[in-house]
C-alpha positions in Angstrom: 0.0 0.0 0.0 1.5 3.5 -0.7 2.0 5.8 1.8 2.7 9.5 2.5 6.5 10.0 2.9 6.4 13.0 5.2 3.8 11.9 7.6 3.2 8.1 7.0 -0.5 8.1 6.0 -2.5 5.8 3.7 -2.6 7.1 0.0 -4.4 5.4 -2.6 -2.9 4.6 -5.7 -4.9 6.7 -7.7 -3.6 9.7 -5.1 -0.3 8.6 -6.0 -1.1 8.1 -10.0 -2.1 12.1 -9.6 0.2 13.7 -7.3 4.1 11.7 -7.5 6.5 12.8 -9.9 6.7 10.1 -12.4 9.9 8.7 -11.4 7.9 8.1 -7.4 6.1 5.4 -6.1 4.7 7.5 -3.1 3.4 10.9 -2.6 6.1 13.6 -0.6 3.3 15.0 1.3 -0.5 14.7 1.7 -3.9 16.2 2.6 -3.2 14.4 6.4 0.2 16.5 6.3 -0.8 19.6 8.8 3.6 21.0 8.4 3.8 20.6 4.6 2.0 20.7 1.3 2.4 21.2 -2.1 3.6 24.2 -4.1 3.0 23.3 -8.1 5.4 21.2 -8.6 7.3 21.2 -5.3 6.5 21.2 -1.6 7.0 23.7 1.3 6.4 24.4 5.1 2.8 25.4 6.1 2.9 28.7 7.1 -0.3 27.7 9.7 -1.6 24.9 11.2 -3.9 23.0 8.8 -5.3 20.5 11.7 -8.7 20.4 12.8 
């Protein structure tokens, strides 16, 4: 099963299909991620909490 390489979480693979560079099998960050999250093509610190 893939997994979130920042925090851990359970991606699916279509999340993974969509969101990893080509050459990944995993995502760098995800919508469970409350420090990161993506920037276009890249990823960056949150600038404020994103928990609930």
């Amino acid at each position: 099963m893939p997994e979130c390489l920042n925090c851990g979480s359970f991606v699916t693979e279509a999340y993974v299909r969509v969101f990893a560079p080509t050459e990944m099998e995993s995502v760098r960050v995800c919508p469970n991620c409350e420090d990161k999250l993506r920037d276009g093509a890249s990823i960056r610190q949150a600038r404020s909490s994103r928990g609930n």
